[in-house]
PyMOL CGO cylinders between C-alpha atoms (Angstrom):
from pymol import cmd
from pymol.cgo import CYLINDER

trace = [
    CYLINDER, 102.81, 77.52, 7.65, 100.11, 79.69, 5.42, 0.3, 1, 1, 1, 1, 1, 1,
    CYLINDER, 100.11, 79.69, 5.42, 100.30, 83.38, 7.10, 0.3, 1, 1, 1, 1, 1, 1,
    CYLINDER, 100.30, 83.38, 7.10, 97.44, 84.89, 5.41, 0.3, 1, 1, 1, 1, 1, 1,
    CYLINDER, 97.44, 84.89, 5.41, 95.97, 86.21, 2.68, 0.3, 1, 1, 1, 1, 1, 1,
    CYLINDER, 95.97, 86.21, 2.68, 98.55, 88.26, 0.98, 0.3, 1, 1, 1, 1, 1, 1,
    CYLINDER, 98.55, 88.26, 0.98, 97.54, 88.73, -2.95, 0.3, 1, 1, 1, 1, 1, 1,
    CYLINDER, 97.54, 88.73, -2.95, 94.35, 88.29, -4.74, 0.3, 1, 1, 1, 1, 1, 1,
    CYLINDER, 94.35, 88.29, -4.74, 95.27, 88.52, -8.83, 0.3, 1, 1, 1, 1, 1, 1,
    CYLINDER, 95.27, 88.52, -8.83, 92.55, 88.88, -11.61, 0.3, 1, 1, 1, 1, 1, 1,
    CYLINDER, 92.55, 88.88, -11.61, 92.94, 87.63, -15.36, 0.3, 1, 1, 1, 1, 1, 1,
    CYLINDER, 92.94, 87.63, -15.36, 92.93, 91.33, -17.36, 0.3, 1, 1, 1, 1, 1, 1,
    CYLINDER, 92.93, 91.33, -17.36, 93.80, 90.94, -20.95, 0.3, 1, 1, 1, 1, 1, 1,
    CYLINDER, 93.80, 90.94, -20.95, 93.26, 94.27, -21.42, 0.3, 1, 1, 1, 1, 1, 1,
    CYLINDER, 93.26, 94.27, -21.42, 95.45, 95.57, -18.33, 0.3, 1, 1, 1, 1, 1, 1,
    CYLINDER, 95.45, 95.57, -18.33, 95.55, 99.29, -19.47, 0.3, 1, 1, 1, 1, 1, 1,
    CYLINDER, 95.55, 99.29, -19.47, 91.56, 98.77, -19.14, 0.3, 1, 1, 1, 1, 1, 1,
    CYLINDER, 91.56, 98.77, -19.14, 91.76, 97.36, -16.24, 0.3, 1, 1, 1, 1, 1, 1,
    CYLINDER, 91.76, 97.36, -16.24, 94.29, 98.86, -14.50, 0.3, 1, 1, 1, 1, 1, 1,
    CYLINDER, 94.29, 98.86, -14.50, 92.22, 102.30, -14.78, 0.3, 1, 1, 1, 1, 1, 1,
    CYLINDER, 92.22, 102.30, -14.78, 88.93, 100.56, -13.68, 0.3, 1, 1, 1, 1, 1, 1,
    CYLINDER, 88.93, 100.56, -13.68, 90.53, 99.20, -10.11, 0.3, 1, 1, 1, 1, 1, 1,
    CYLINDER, 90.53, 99.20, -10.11, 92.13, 102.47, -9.72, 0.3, 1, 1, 1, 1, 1, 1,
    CYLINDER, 92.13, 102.47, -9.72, 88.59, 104.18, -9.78, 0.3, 1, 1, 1, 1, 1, 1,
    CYLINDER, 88.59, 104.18, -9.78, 87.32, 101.31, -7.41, 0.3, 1, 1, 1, 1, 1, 1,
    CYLINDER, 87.32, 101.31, -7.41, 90.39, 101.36, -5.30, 0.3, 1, 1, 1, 1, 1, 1,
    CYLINDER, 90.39, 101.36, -5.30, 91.10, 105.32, -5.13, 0.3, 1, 1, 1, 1, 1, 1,
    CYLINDER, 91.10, 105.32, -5.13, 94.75, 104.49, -5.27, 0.3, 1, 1, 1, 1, 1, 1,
    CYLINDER, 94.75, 104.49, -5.27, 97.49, 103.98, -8.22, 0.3, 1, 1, 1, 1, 1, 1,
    CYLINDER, 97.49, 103.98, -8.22, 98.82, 101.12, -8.28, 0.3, 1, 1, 1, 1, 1, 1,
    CYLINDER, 98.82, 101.12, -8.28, 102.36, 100.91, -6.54, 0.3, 1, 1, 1, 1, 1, 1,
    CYLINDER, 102.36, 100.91, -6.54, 103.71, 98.34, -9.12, 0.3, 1, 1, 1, 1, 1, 1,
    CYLINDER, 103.71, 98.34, -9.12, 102.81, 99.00, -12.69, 0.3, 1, 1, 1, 1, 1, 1,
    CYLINDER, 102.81, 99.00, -12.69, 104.27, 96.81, -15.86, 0.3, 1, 1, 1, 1, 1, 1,
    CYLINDER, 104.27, 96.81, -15.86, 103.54, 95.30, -18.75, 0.3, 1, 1, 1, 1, 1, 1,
    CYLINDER, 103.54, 95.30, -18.75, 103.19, 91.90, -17.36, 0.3, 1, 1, 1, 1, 1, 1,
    CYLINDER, 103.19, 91.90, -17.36, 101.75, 92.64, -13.57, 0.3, 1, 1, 1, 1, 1, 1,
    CYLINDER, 101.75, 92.64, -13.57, 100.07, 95.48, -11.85, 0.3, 1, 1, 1, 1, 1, 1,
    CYLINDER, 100.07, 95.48, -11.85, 99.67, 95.71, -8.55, 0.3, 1, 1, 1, 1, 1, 1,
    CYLINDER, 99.67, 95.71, -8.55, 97.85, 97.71, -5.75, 0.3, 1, 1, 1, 1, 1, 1,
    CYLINDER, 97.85, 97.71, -5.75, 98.17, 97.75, -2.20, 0.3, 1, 1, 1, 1, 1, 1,
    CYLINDER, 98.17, 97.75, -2.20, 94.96, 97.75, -0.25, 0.3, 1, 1, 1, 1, 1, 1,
    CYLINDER, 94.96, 97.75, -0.25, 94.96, 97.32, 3.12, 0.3, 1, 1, 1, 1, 1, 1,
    CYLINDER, 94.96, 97.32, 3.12, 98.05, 95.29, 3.87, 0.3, 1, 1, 1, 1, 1, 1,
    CYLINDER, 98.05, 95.29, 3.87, 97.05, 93.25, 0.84, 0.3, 1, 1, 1, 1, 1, 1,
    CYLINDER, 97.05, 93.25, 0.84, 97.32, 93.34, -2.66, 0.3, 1, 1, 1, 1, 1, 1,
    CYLINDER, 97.32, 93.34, -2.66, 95.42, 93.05, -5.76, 0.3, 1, 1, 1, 1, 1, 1,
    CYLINDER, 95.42, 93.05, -5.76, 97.10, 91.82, -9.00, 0.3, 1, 1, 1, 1, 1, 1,
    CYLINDER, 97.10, 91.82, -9.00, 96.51, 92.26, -12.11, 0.3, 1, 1, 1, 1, 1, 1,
    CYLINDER, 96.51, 92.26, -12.11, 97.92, 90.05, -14.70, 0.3, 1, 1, 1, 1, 1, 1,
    CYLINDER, 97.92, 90.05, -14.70, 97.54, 90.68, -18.98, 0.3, 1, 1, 1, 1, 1, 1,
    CYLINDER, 97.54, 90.68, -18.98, 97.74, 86.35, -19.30, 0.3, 1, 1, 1, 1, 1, 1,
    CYLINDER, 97.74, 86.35, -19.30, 94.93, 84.10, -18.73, 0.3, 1, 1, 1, 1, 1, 1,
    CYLINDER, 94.93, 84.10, -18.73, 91.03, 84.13, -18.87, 0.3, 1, 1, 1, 1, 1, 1,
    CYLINDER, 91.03, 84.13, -18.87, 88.79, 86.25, -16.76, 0.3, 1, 1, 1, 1, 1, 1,
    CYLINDER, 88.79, 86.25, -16.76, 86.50, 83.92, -14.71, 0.3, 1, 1, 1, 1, 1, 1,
    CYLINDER, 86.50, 83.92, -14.71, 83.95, 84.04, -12.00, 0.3, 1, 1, 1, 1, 1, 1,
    CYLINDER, 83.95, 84.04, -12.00, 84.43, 80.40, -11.43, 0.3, 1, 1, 1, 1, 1, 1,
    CYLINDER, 84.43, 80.40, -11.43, 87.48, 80.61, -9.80, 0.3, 1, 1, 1, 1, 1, 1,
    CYLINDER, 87.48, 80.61, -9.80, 89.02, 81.09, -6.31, 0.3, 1, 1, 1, 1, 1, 1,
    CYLINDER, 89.02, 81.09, -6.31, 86.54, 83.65, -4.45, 0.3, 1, 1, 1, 1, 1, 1,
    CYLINDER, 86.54, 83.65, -4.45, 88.77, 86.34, -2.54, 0.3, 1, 1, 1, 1, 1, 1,
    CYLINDER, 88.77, 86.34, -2.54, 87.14, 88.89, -0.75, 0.3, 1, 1, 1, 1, 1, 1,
    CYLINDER, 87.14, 88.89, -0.75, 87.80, 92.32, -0.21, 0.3, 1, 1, 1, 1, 1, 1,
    CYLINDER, 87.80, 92.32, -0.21, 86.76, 94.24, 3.43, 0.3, 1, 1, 1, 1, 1, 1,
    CYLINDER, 86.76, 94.24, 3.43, 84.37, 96.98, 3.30, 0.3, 1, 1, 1, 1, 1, 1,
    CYLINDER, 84.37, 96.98, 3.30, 83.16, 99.62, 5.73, 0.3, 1, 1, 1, 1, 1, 1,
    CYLINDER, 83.16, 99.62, 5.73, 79.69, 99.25, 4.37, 0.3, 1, 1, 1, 1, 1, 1,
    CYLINDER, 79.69, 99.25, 4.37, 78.68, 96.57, 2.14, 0.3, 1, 1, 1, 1, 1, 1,
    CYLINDER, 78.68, 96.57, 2.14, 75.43, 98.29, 0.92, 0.3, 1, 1, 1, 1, 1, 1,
    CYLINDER, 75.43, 98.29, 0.92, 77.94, 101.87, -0.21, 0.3, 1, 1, 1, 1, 1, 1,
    CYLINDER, 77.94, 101.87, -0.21, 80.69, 99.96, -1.91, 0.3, 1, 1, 1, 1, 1, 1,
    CYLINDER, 80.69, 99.96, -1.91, 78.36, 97.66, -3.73, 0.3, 1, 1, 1, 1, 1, 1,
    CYLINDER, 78.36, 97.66, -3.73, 76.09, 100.17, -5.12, 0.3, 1, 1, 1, 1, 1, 1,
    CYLINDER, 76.09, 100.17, -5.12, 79.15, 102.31, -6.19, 0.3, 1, 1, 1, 1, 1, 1,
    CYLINDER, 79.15, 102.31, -6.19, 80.76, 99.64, -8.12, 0.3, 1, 1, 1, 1, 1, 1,
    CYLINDER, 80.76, 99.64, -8.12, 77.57, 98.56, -10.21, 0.3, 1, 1, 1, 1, 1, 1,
    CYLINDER, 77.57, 98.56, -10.21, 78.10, 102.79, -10.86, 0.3, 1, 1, 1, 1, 1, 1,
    CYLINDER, 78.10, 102.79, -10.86, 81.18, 101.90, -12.18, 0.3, 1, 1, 1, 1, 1, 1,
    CYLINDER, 81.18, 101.90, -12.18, 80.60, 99.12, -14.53, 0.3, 1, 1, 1, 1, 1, 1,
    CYLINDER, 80.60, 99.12, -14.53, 80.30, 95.57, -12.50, 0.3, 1, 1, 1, 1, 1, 1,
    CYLINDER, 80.30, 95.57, -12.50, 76.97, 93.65, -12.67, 0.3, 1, 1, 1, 1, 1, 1,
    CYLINDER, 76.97, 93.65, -12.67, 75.91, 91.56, -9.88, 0.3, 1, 1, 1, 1, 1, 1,
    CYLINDER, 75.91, 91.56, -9.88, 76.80, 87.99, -9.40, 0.3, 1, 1, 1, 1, 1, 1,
    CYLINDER, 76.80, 87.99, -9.40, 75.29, 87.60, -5.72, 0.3, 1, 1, 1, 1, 1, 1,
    CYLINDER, 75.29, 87.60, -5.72, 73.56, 90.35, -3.88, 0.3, 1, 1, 1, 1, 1, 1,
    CYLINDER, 73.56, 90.35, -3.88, 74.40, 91.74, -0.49, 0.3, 1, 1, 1, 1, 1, 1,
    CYLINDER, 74.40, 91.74, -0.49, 73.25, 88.59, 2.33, 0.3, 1, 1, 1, 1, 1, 1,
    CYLINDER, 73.25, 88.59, 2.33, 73.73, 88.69, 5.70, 0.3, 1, 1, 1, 1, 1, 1,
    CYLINDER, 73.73, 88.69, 5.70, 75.55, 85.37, 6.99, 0.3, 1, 1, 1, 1, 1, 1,
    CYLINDER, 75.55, 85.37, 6.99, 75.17, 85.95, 10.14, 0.3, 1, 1, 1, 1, 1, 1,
    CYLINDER, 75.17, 85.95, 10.14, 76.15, 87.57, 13.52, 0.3, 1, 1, 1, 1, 1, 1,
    CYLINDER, 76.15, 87.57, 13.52, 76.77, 90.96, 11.73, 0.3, 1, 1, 1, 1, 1, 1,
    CYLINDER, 76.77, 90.96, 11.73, 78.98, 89.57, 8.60, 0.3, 1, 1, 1, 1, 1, 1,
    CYLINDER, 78.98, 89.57, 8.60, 77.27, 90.66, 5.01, 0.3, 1, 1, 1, 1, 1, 1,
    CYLINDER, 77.27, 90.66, 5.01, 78.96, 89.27, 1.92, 0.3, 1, 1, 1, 1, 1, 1,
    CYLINDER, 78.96, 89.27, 1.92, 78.21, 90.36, -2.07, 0.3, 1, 1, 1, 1, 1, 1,
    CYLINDER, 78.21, 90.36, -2.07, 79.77, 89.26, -5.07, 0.3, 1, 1, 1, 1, 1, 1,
    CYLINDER, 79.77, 89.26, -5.07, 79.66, 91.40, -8.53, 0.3, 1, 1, 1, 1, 1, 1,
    CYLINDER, 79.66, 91.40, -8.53, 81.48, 90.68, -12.00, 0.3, 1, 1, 1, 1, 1, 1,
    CYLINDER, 81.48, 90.68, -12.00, 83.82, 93.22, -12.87, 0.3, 1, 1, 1, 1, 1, 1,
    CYLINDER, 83.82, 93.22, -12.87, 84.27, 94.87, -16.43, 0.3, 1, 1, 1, 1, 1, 1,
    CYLINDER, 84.27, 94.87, -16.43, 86.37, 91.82, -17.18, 0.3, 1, 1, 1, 1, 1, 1,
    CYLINDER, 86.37, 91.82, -17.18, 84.89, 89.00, -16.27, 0.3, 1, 1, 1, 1, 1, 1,
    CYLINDER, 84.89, 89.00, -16.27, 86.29, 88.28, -13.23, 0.3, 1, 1, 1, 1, 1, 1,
    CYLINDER, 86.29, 88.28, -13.23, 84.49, 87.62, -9.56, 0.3, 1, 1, 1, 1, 1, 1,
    CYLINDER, 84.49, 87.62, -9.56, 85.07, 90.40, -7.35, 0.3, 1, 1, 1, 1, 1, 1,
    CYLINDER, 85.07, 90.40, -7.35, 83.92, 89.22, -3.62, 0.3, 1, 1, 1, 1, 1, 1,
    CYLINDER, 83.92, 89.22, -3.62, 83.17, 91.53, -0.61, 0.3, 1, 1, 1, 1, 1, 1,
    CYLINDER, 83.17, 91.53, -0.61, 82.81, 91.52, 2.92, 0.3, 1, 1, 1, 1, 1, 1,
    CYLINDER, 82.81, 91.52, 2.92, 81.63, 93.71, 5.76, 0.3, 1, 1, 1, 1, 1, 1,
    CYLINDER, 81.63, 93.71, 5.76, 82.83, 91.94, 8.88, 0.3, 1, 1, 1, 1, 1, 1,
    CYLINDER, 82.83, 91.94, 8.88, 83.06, 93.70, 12.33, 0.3, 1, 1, 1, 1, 1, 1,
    CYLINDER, 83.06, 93.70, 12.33, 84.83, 90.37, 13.41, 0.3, 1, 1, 1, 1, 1, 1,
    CYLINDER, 84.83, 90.37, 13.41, 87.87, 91.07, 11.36, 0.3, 1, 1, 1, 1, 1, 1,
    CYLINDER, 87.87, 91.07, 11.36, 90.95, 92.82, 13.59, 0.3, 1, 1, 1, 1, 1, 1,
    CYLINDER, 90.95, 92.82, 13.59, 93.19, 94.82, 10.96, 0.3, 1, 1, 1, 1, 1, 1,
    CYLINDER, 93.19, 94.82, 10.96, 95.55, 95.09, 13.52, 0.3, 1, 1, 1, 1, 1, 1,
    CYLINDER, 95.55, 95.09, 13.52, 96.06, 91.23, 13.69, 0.3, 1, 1, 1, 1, 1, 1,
    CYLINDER, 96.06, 91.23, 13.69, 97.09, 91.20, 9.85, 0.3, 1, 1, 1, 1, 1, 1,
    CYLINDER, 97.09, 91.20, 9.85, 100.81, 89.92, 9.44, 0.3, 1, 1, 1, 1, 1, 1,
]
cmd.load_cgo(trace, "trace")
């Protein structure tokens, strides 16, 4: 049985680089910090940082719940990403946006007042 989304982990061959970029966009250290993984917790979830493989935007889309959609994505073009898809309304009162970060990686978010934190397992 799949129980949720758990860990979302980005390609950073530079992972010092990295690592100090998502802790500016995160406002947290990370909780787990090695050579070969680094990893925050956000929310109940996690984002991973790995020094092996190739940034992409291609790949699996994960994204990341916002307050406000229109803040968050503003403030990370601030800090370095460019835009891959701007902020759309889907409908009934979801918006979704979709930047590149520093690395080359897709970095997906959501505003949904659907979504029930306190349902996360």
């Amino acid at each position: 049985m799949i129980l949720g989304l758990r860990t979302a982990i980005y390609p950073a061959p530079d992972l010092q680089a990295a690592k100090e970029w998502y802790e500016q966009v995160l406002k947290r250290k990370p909780y787990f910090d090695q050579p070969f993984y680094v990893g925050f917790a956000v929310g109940g979830f996690e984002l991973g940082l790995v020094p092996d493989g190739e940034p992409s935007v291609a790949g699996t889309q994960a994204l990341w719940g916002v307050a406000n959609v229109d803040v968050t994505f503003a403030r990370l073009l601030e800090l370095g990403a460019s835009v891959l898809e701007p902020v759309t309304a889907v409908g009934d009162g979801i918006r979704v946006a979709a930047l590149k970060d520093p690395f080359g990686n897709r970095f997906g978010i959501i505003e949904n007042p659907h979504f029930k934190a306190a349902e996360v397992e």
